[in-house]
RODO-2510 file (C-alpha; in nm, 4 decimals, decimal comma):
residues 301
     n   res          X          Y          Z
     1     x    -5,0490     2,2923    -2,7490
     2     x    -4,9443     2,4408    -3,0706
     3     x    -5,2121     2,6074    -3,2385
     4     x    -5,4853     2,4937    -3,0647
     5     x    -5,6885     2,6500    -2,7788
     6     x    -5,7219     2,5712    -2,3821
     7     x    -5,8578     2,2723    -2,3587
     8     x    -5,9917     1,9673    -2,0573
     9     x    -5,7226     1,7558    -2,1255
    10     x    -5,7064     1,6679    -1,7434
    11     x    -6,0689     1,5391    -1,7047
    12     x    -6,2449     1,7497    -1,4439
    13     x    -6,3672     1,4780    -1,1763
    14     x    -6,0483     1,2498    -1,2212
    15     x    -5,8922     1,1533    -0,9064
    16     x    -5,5287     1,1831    -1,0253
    17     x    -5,2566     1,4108    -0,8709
    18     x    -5,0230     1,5700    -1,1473
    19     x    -4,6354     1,7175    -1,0965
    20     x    -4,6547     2,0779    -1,0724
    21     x    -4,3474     2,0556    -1,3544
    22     x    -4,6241     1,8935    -1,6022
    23     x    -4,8123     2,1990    -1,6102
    24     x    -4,7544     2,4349    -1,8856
    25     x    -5,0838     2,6275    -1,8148
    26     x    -5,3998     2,6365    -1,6534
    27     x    -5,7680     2,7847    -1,6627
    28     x    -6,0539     2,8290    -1,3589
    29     x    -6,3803     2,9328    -1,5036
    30     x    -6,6604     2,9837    -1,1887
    31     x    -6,8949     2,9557    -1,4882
    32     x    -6,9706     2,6777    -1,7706
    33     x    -6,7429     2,7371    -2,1158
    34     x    -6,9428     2,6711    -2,4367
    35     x    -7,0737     2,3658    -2,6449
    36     x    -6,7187     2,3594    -2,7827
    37     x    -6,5427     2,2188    -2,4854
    38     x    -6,7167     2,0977    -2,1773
    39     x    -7,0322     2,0606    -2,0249
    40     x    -7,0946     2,1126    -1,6091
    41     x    -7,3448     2,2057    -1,3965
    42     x    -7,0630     2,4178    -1,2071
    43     x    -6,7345     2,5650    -1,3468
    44     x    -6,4227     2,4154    -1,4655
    45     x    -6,0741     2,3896    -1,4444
    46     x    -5,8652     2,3351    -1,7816
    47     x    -5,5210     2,2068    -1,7541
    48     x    -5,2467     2,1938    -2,0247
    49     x    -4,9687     1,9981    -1,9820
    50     x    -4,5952     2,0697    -2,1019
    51     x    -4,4158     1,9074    -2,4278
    52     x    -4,1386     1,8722    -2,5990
    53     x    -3,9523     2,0826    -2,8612
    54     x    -3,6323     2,0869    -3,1141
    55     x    -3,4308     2,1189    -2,8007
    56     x    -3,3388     1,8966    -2,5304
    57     x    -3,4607     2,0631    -2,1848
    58     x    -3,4577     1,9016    -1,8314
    59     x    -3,4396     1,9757    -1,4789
    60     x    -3,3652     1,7606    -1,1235
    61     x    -3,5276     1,8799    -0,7985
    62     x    -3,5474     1,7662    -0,4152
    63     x    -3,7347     1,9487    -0,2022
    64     x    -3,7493     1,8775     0,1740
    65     x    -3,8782     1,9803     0,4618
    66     x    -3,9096     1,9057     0,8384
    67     x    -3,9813     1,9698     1,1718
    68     x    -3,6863     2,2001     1,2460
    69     x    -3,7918     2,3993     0,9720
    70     x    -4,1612     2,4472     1,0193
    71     x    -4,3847     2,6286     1,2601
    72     x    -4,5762     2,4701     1,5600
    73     x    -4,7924     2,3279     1,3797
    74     x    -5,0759     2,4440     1,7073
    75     x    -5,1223     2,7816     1,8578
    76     x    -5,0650     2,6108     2,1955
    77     x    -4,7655     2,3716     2,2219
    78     x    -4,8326     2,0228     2,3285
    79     x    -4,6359     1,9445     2,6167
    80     x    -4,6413     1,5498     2,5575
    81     x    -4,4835     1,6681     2,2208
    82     x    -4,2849     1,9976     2,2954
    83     x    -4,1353     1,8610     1,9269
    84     x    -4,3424     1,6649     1,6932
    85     x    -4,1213     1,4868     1,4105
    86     x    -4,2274     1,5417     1,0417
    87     x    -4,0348     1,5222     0,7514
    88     x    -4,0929     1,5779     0,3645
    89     x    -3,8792     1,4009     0,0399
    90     x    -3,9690     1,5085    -0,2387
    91     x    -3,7634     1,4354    -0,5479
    92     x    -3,8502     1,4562    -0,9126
    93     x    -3,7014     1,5562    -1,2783
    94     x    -3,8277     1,6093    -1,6261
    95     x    -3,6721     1,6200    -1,9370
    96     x    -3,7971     1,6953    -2,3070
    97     x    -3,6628     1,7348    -2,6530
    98     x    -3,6941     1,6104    -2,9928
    99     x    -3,7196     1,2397    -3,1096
   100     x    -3,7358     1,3898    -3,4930
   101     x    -3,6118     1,7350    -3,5220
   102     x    -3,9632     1,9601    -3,6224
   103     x    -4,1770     1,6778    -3,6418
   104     x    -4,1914     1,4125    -3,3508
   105     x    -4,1043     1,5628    -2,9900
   106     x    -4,1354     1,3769    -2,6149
   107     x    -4,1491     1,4988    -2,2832
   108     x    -4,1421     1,2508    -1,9476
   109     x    -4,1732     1,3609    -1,5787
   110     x    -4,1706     1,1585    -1,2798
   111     x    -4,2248     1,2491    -0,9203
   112     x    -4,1870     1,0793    -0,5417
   113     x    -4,2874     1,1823    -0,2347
   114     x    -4,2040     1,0296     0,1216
   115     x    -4,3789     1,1640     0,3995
   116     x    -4,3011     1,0654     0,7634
   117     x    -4,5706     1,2686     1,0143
   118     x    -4,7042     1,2398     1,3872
   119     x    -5,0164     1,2558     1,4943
   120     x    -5,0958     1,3015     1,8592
   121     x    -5,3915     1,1439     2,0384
   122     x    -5,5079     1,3014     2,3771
   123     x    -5,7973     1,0906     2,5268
   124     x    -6,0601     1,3827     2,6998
   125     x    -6,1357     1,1175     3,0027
   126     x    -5,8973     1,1092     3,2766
   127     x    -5,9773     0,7142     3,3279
   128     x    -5,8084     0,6542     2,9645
   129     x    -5,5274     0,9772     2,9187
   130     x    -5,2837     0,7131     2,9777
   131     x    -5,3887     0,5456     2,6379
   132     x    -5,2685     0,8699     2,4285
   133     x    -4,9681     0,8855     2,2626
   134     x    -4,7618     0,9927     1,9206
   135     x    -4,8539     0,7805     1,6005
   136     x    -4,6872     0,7511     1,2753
   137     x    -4,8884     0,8561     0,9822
   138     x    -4,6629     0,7548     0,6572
   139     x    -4,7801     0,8842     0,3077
   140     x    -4,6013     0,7491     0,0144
   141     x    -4,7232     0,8075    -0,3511
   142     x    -4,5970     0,8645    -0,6931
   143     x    -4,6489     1,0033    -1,0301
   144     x    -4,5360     0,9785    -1,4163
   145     x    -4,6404     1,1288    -1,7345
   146     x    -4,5319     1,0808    -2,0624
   147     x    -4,6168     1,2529    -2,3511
   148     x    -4,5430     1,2408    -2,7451
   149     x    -4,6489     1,5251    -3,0238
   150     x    -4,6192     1,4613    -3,3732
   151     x    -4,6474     1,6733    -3,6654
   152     x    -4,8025     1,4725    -3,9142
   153     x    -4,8418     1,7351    -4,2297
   154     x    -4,8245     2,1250    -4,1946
   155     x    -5,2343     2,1586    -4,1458
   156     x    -5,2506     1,8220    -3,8725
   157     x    -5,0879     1,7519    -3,5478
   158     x    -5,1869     1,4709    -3,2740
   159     x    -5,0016     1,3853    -2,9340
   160     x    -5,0636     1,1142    -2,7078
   161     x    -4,9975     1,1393    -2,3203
   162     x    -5,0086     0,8703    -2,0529
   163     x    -5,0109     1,0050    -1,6920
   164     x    -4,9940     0,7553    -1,3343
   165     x    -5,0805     0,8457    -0,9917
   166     x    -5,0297     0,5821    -0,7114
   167     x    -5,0193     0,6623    -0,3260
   168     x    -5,0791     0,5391    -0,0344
   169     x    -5,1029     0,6813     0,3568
   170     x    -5,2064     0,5010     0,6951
   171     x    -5,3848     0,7620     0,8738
   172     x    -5,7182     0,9074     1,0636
   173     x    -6,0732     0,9288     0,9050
   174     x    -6,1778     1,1978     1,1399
   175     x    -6,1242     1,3216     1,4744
   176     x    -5,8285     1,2099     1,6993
   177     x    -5,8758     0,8430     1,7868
   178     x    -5,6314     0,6158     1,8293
   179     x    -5,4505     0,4106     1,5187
   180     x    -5,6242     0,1013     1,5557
   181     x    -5,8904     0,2898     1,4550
   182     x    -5,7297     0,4739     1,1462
   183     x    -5,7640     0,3927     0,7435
   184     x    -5,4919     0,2232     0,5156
   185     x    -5,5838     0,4197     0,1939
   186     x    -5,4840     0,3410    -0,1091
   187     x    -5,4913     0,4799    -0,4850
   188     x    -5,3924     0,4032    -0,8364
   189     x    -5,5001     0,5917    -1,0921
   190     x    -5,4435     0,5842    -1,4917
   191     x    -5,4981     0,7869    -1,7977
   192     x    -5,4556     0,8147    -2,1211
   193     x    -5,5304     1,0803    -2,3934
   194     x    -5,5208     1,1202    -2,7677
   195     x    -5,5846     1,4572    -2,9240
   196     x    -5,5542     1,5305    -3,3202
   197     x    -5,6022     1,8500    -3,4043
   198     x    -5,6488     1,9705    -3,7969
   199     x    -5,6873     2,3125    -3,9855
   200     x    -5,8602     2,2804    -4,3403
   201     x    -5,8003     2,6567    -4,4144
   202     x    -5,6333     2,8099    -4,1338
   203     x    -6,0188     2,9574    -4,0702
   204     x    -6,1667     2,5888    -3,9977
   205     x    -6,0150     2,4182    -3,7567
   206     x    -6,0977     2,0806    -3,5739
   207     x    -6,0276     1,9060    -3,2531
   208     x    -6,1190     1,5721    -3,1882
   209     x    -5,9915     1,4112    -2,8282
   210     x    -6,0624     1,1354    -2,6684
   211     x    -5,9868     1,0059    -2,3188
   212     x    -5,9667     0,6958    -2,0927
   213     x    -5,9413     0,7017    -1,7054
   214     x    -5,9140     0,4135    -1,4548
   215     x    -5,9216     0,4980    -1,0939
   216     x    -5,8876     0,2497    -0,7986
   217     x    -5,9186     0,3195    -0,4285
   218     x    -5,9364     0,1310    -0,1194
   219     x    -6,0249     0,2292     0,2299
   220     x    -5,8998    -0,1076     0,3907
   221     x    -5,8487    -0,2073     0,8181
   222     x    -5,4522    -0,1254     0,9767
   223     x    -5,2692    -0,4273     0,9876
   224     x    -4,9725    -0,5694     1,2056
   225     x    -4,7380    -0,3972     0,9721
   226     x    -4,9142    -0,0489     0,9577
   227     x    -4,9682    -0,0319     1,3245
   228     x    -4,7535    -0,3036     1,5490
   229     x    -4,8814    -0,3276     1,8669
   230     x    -5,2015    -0,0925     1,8447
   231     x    -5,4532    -0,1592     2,1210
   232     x    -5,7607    -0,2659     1,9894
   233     x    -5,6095    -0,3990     1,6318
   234     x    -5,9270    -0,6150     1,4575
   235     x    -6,1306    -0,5651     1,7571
   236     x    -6,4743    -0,4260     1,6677
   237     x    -6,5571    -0,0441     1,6450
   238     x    -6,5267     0,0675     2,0359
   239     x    -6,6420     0,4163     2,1979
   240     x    -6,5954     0,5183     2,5467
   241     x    -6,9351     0,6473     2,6864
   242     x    -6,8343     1,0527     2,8001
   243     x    -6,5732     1,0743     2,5726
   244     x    -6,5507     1,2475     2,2504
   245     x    -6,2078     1,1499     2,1257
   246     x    -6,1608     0,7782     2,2254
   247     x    -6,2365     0,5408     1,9484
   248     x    -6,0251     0,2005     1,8862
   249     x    -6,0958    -0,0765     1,7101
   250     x    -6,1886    -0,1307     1,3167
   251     x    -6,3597     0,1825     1,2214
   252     x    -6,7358     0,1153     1,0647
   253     x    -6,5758     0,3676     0,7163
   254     x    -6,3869     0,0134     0,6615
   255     x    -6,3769    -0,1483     0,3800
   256     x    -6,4471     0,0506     0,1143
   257     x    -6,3519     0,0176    -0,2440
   258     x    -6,4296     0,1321    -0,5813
   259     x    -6,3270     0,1096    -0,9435
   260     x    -6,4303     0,3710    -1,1874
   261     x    -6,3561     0,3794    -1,5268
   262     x    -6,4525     0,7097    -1,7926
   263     x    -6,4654     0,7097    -2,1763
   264     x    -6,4469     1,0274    -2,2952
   265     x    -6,4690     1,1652    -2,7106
   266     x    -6,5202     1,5059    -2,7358
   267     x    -6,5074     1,6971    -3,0879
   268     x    -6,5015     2,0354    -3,1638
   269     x    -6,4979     2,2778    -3,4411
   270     x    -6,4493     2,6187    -3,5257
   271     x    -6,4742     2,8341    -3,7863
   272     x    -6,3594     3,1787    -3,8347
   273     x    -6,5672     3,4310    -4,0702
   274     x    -6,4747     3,7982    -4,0916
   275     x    -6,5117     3,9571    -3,7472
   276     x    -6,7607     3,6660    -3,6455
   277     x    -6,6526     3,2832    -3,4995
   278     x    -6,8570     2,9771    -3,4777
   279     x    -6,8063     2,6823    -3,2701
   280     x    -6,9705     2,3742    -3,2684
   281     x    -6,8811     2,0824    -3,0313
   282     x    -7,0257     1,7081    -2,8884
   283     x    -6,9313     1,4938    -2,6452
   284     x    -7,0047     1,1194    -2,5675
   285     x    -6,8904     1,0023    -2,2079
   286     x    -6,9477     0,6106    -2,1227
   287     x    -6,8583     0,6044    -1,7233
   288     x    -6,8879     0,2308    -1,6017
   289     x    -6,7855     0,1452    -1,2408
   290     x    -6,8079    -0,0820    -0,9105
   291     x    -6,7941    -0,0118    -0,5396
   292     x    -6,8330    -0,2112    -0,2166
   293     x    -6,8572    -0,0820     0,1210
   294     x    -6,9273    -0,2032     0,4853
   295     x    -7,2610    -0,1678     0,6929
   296     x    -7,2574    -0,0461     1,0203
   297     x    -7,5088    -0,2283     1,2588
   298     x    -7,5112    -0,0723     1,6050
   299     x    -7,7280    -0,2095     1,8671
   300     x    -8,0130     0,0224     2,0182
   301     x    -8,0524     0,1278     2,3572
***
Protein backbone atom coordinates (compact mmCIF):
# COMPACT_ATOMS: atom_id res chain seq x y z
CA UNK A 1 0.00 0.00 0.00
CA UNK A 2 1.61 3.19 -0.96
CA UNK A 3 1.84 5.48 1.78
CA UNK A 4 -0.27 4.05 4.07
CA UNK A 5 0.42 1.79 7.10
CA UNK A 6 -0.21 -2.15 7.86
CA UNK A 7 -3.47 -2.58 7.87
CA UNK A 8 -6.62 -5.74 8.40
CA UNK A 9 -7.40 -5.78 4.99
CA UNK A 10 -7.90 -9.66 5.25
CA UNK A 11 -10.61 -9.65 8.01
CA UNK A 12 -9.33 -11.64 10.97
CA UNK A 13 -12.15 -14.44 11.46
CA UNK A 14 -12.84 -14.81 7.59
CA UNK A 15 -12.85 -18.27 6.44
CA UNK A 16 -11.07 -17.63 3.10
CA UNK A 17 -7.76 -19.26 1.94
CA UNK A 18 -5.47 -16.70 -0.02
CA UNK A 19 -2.43 -17.60 -2.75
CA UNK A 20 0.74 -17.31 -1.03
CA UNK A 21 1.71 -15.06 -4.41
CA UNK A 22 -1.09 -12.43 -3.13
CA UNK A 23 0.84 -11.64 -0.20
CA UNK A 24 3.05 -8.71 -0.29
CA UNK A 25 3.39 -8.62 3.58
CA UNK A 26 2.19 -9.69 6.74
CA UNK A 27 1.92 -8.82 10.60
CA UNK A 28 1.25 -11.28 13.93
CA UNK A 29 0.68 -9.21 16.97
CA UNK A 30 0.10 -11.79 20.30
CA UNK A 31 -1.34 -8.53 21.66
CA UNK A 32 -4.33 -6.03 20.61
CA UNK A 33 -3.00 -2.93 18.14
CA UNK A 34 -4.65 0.43 19.00
CA UNK A 35 -8.08 2.25 18.47
CA UNK A 36 -6.67 3.04 15.02
CA UNK A 37 -7.00 -0.34 13.47
CA UNK A 38 -8.67 -3.25 15.13
CA UNK A 39 -10.29 -4.30 18.08
CA UNK A 40 -9.86 -8.19 19.68
CA UNK A 41 -9.99 -9.75 22.71
CA UNK A 42 -6.75 -11.75 21.48
CA UNK A 43 -4.08 -10.70 18.90
CA UNK A 44 -4.13 -10.23 15.27
CA UNK A 45 -2.84 -11.02 12.11
CA UNK A 46 -2.61 -8.12 9.36
CA UNK A 47 -2.25 -9.11 5.83
CA UNK A 48 -1.33 -6.91 2.80
CA UNK A 49 -1.86 -8.03 -0.40
CA UNK A 50 0.34 -7.35 -3.65
CA UNK A 51 -0.53 -4.66 -6.57
CA UNK A 52 0.26 -3.47 -9.52
CA UNK A 53 2.82 -0.91 -10.82
CA UNK A 54 4.10 1.07 -14.15
CA UNK A 55 5.44 -2.27 -15.18
CA UNK A 56 4.00 -5.36 -16.38
CA UNK A 57 5.16 -8.32 -13.91
CA UNK A 58 3.92 -12.00 -13.90
CA UNK A 59 4.87 -15.38 -13.05
CA UNK A 60 3.46 -19.27 -13.89
CA UNK A 61 4.01 -22.03 -11.30
CA UNK A 62 3.12 -25.90 -10.83
CA UNK A 63 4.07 -27.44 -7.98
CA UNK A 64 3.58 -31.19 -7.39
CA UNK A 65 4.11 -33.66 -5.24
CA UNK A 66 3.52 -37.40 -4.52
CA UNK A 67 3.97 -40.46 -2.95
CA UNK A 68 7.37 -41.33 -4.46
CA UNK A 69 8.54 -38.21 -3.24
CA UNK A 70 7.40 -38.03 0.33
CA UNK A 71 8.19 -39.79 3.55
CA UNK A 72 6.11 -42.64 5.19
CA UNK A 73 3.78 -40.73 6.15
CA UNK A 74 3.78 -43.33 9.81
CA UNK A 75 6.70 -44.27 11.92
CA UNK A 76 5.61 -47.90 11.38
CA UNK A 77 4.77 -48.95 7.78
CA UNK A 78 1.41 -50.37 7.14
CA UNK A 79 1.72 -53.60 5.65
CA UNK A 80 -1.88 -53.56 3.94
CA UNK A 81 -0.32 -50.35 2.35
CA UNK A 82 3.54 -50.94 2.11
CA UNK A 83 2.76 -47.76 -0.52
CA UNK A 84 -0.04 -45.42 0.03
CA UNK A 85 -0.84 -43.24 -3.24
CA UNK A 86 -1.02 -39.39 -2.81
CA UNK A 87 -0.52 -36.88 -5.18
CA UNK A 88 -0.50 -32.93 -5.21
CA UNK A 89 -1.34 -30.33 -8.49
CA UNK A 90 -0.92 -27.32 -7.81
CA UNK A 91 -0.86 -24.72 -10.55
CA UNK A 92 -1.26 -20.99 -10.43
CA UNK A 93 0.08 -17.51 -12.07
CA UNK A 94 -0.19 -13.83 -11.42
CA UNK A 95 0.40 -11.02 -13.38
CA UNK A 96 0.33 -7.10 -12.70
CA UNK A 97 1.07 -3.88 -14.42
CA UNK A 98 -0.38 -0.67 -15.34
CA UNK A 99 -3.89 0.00 -16.89
CA UNK A 100 -2.83 3.98 -16.89
CA UNK A 101 0.80 4.54 -16.62
CA UNK A 102 1.23 6.39 -12.76
CA UNK A 103 -2.24 6.52 -12.08
CA UNK A 104 -4.52 3.33 -12.47
CA UNK A 105 -2.59 -0.13 -11.90
CA UNK A 106 -4.18 -4.00 -11.64
CA UNK A 107 -2.96 -7.06 -10.35
CA UNK A 108 -4.96 -10.69 -10.77
CA UNK A 109 -3.90 -14.10 -9.30
CA UNK A 110 -5.54 -17.30 -9.56
CA UNK A 111 -4.75 -20.61 -7.98
CA UNK A 112 -5.90 -24.61 -8.27
CA UNK A 113 -5.24 -27.31 -6.33
CA UNK A 114 -6.04 -31.14 -6.99
CA UNK A 115 -5.44 -33.40 -4.32
CA UNK A 116 -5.78 -37.21 -4.70
CA UNK A 117 -4.98 -38.96 -0.96
CA UNK A 118 -5.61 -42.44 0.86
CA UNK A 119 -6.76 -42.98 3.91
CA UNK A 120 -6.49 -46.36 5.53
CA UNK A 121 -9.09 -47.87 7.86
CA UNK A 122 -7.98 -50.78 10.23
CA UNK A 123 -11.05 -52.08 12.22
CA UNK A 124 -9.47 -52.96 16.11
CA UNK A 125 -12.01 -56.17 16.28
CA UNK A 126 -10.89 -59.23 14.68
CA UNK A 127 -14.76 -60.15 13.85
CA UNK A 128 -14.77 -56.95 11.38
CA UNK A 129 -10.67 -56.49 10.14
CA UNK A 130 -11.96 -57.81 6.99
CA UNK A 131 -14.11 -54.56 6.55
CA UNK A 132 -10.79 -52.25 6.41
CA UNK A 133 -9.44 -51.08 3.48
CA UNK A 134 -7.78 -47.91 1.41
CA UNK A 135 -10.27 -44.92 0.70
CA UNK A 136 -9.99 -42.05 -1.55
CA UNK A 137 -10.09 -38.72 0.08
CA UNK A 138 -10.20 -36.03 -2.99
CA UNK A 139 -9.75 -32.25 -2.11
CA UNK A 140 -10.35 -29.85 -4.85
CA UNK A 141 -10.57 -26.01 -4.26
CA UNK A 142 -9.70 -22.78 -5.83
CA UNK A 143 -8.87 -19.21 -5.47
CA UNK A 144 -8.82 -15.64 -7.34
CA UNK A 145 -8.11 -12.16 -6.43
CA UNK A 146 -8.25 -9.19 -8.25
CA UNK A 147 -7.24 -6.00 -7.36
CA UNK A 148 -7.25 -2.28 -8.86
CA UNK A 149 -5.31 1.01 -7.29
CA UNK A 150 -5.96 4.29 -8.52
CA UNK A 151 -4.34 7.48 -7.97
CA UNK A 152 -6.96 9.88 -7.93
CA UNK A 153 -4.95 13.39 -7.13
CA UNK A 154 -1.35 13.56 -5.59
CA UNK A 155 -2.80 13.77 -1.71
CA UNK A 156 -5.74 10.66 -2.42
CA UNK A 157 -5.48 7.13 -3.51
CA UNK A 158 -8.28 4.22 -3.25
CA UNK A 159 -8.05 0.49 -4.57
CA UNK A 160 -10.63 -2.00 -4.69
CA UNK A 161 -9.90 -5.86 -4.39
CA UNK A 162 -12.21 -8.83 -4.88
CA UNK A 163 -10.80 -12.17 -3.57
CA UNK A 164 -12.77 -16.04 -4.05
CA UNK A 165 -12.14 -19.13 -2.22
CA UNK A 166 -14.13 -22.31 -3.20
CA UNK A 167 -13.14 -25.99 -2.19
CA UNK A 168 -14.35 -28.91 -1.58
CA UNK A 169 -12.95 -32.51 0.00
CA UNK A 170 -14.82 -35.90 0.85
CA UNK A 171 -13.15 -37.01 3.88
CA UNK A 172 -13.19 -38.15 7.82
CA UNK A 173 -14.63 -36.01 10.74
CA UNK A 174 -12.53 -37.77 13.26
CA UNK A 175 -10.99 -40.96 13.97
CA UNK A 176 -10.58 -43.77 11.33
CA UNK A 177 -14.04 -45.06 10.40
CA UNK A 178 -14.99 -46.17 7.37
CA UNK A 179 -16.23 -43.70 4.29
CA UNK A 180 -19.74 -44.22 4.62
CA UNK A 181 -19.26 -42.55 7.56
CA UNK A 182 -17.09 -39.53 6.28
CA UNK A 183 -18.19 -35.65 5.44
CA UNK A 184 -18.66 -34.08 1.87
CA UNK A 185 -17.48 -30.52 2.85
CA UNK A 186 -17.93 -27.82 1.03
CA UNK A 187 -16.92 -23.94 0.92
CA UNK A 188 -17.38 -20.77 -0.98
CA UNK A 189 -16.30 -17.84 0.25
CA UNK A 190 -16.35 -14.03 -1.09
CA UNK A 191 -14.94 -10.67 -0.37
CA UNK A 192 -14.69 -7.54 -1.28
CA UNK A 193 -12.78 -4.39 -0.06
CA UNK A 194 -12.60 -0.69 -0.73
CA UNK A 195 -9.93 1.40 0.92
CA UNK A 196 -9.37 5.33 0.17
CA UNK A 197 -6.75 6.67 1.75
CA UNK A 198 -6.10 10.75 1.88
CA UNK A 199 -3.30 13.12 3.27
CA UNK A 200 -4.54 16.82 3.95
CA UNK A 201 -0.94 17.97 4.84
CA UNK A 202 1.33 15.17 4.56
CA UNK A 203 1.01 15.36 8.72
CA UNK A 204 -2.90 14.37 8.64
CA UNK A 205 -3.64 11.54 7.07
CA UNK A 206 -6.93 9.42 6.77
CA UNK A 207 -8.01 5.93 6.06
CA UNK A 208 -11.37 4.98 5.61
CA UNK A 209 -12.06 1.04 4.53
CA UNK A 210 -14.76 -0.79 4.34
CA UNK A 211 -15.39 -4.51 3.83
CA UNK A 212 -17.97 -7.18 2.81
CA UNK A 213 -17.58 -11.00 3.39
CA UNK A 214 -19.91 -13.89 2.45
CA UNK A 215 -18.98 -17.29 3.59
CA UNK A 216 -20.89 -20.57 2.85
CA UNK A 217 -20.19 -24.05 4.16
CA UNK A 218 -21.79 -27.30 4.15
CA UNK A 219 -21.09 -30.45 6.05
CA UNK A 220 -23.48 -32.68 3.86
CA UNK A 221 -23.91 -37.07 3.85
CA UNK A 222 -21.36 -39.13 0.99
CA UNK A 223 -23.28 -39.94 -1.87
CA UNK A 224 -23.14 -42.74 -4.65
CA UNK A 225 -20.71 -40.58 -6.49
CA UNK A 226 -18.35 -39.69 -3.50
CA UNK A 227 -18.22 -43.16 -2.22
CA UNK A 228 -19.60 -46.07 -4.80
CA UNK A 229 -20.19 -49.01 -3.13
CA UNK A 230 -19.48 -47.97 0.64
CA UNK A 231 -21.02 -50.37 3.15
CA UNK A 232 -23.39 -48.75 5.17
CA UNK A 233 -24.13 -45.67 2.56
CA UNK A 234 -27.55 -43.77 4.13
CA UNK A 235 -27.82 -46.31 6.74
CA UNK A 236 -28.11 -44.71 10.19
CA UNK A 237 -25.05 -43.83 12.47
CA UNK A 238 -23.70 -47.55 13.44
CA UNK A 239 -20.97 -48.47 16.24
CA UNK A 240 -19.65 -51.81 16.95
CA UNK A 241 -19.89 -52.47 20.78
CA UNK A 242 -15.74 -53.18 21.80
CA UNK A 243 -14.54 -51.34 19.12
CA UNK A 244 -13.07 -47.98 19.00
CA UNK A 245 -12.53 -47.43 15.30
CA UNK A 246 -15.61 -48.99 13.54
CA UNK A 247 -18.23 -46.49 12.66
CA UNK A 248 -20.41 -46.68 9.25
CA UNK A 249 -23.30 -45.23 8.37
CA UNK A 250 -24.42 -41.31 8.18
CA UNK A 251 -22.40 -39.68 10.81
CA UNK A 252 -24.73 -37.65 13.55
CA UNK A 253 -21.96 -34.15 12.48
CA UNK A 254 -24.36 -34.40 9.22
CA UNK A 255 -25.93 -31.88 7.90
CA UNK A 256 -24.60 -28.90 8.81
CA UNK A 257 -24.68 -25.59 7.11
CA UNK A 258 -24.18 -22.01 7.60
CA UNK A 259 -24.14 -18.66 5.87
CA UNK A 260 -22.38 -15.75 7.39
CA UNK A 261 -22.18 -12.54 6.09
CA UNK A 262 -19.78 -9.33 7.78
CA UNK A 263 -20.05 -5.56 7.13
CA UNK A 264 -17.19 -3.99 8.05
CA UNK A 265 -16.28 0.30 7.98
CA UNK A 266 -13.45 1.09 9.80
CA UNK A 267 -11.88 4.78 9.78
CA UNK A 268 -8.86 5.98 10.98
CA UNK A 269 -6.82 9.02 11.40
CA UNK A 270 -3.59 10.24 12.22
CA UNK A 271 -1.91 13.12 12.81
CA UNK A 272 1.66 13.89 13.13
CA UNK A 273 2.89 16.87 15.55
CA UNK A 274 6.58 17.44 16.22
CA UNK A 275 8.04 14.34 17.90
CA UNK A 276 4.40 13.34 19.10
CA UNK A 277 1.51 11.22 16.84
CA UNK A 278 -2.12 10.90 17.42
CA UNK A 279 -4.43 8.38 16.16
CA UNK A 280 -7.91 8.20 16.34
CA UNK A 281 -10.01 5.34 14.81
CA UNK A 282 -13.92 3.65 14.82
CA UNK A 283 -15.30 0.83 13.58
CA UNK A 284 -18.94 -0.33 12.83
CA UNK A 285 -19.29 -4.18 12.05
CA UNK A 286 -23.01 -5.47 11.10
CA UNK A 287 -22.45 -9.52 11.08
CA UNK A 288 -25.87 -11.18 10.03
CA UNK A 289 -25.99 -14.99 9.49
CA UNK A 290 -27.94 -18.49 9.41
CA UNK A 291 -27.04 -22.05 10.32
CA UNK A 292 -28.81 -25.42 10.48
CA UNK A 293 -27.57 -28.51 11.91
CA UNK A 294 -28.75 -32.13 12.76
CA UNK A 295 -29.77 -33.58 16.29
CA UNK A 296 -28.47 -36.63 17.42
CA UNK A 297 -31.06 -38.81 19.37
CA UNK A 298 -29.48 -41.98 20.73
CA UNK A 299 -31.50 -44.40 22.61
CA UNK A 300 -30.57 -45.11 26.40
CA UNK A 301 -29.60 -48.22 27.87
Amino acid sequence: MDGGTIRNEIEGDTQMNLSQEVVQEFQVSSANFDLSTDITSVGSINVVTRQGGNDFHGSGYFFFRDHNMAAYPALNRNLQVPDPFFARRNPGFWIGGPIKKDKLFFFFSYEYMNQAQLFTVQPDLPSVAGLGGNFGSPYKGKNLTTRFDYRLTPNHTMYARYSHDGNHGFGPSGGATLPSNWLRNTNWSDQTVFDLTSSFPPSLVNDFHFGYTYWQNRNLFPQPQDCPGCLGLGFPDLTMVGSNNFEIGNTSNATQGRDLRRYTFQDSLTWQKGSHRFRFGTELERAPGTGSGAIAIRPAG
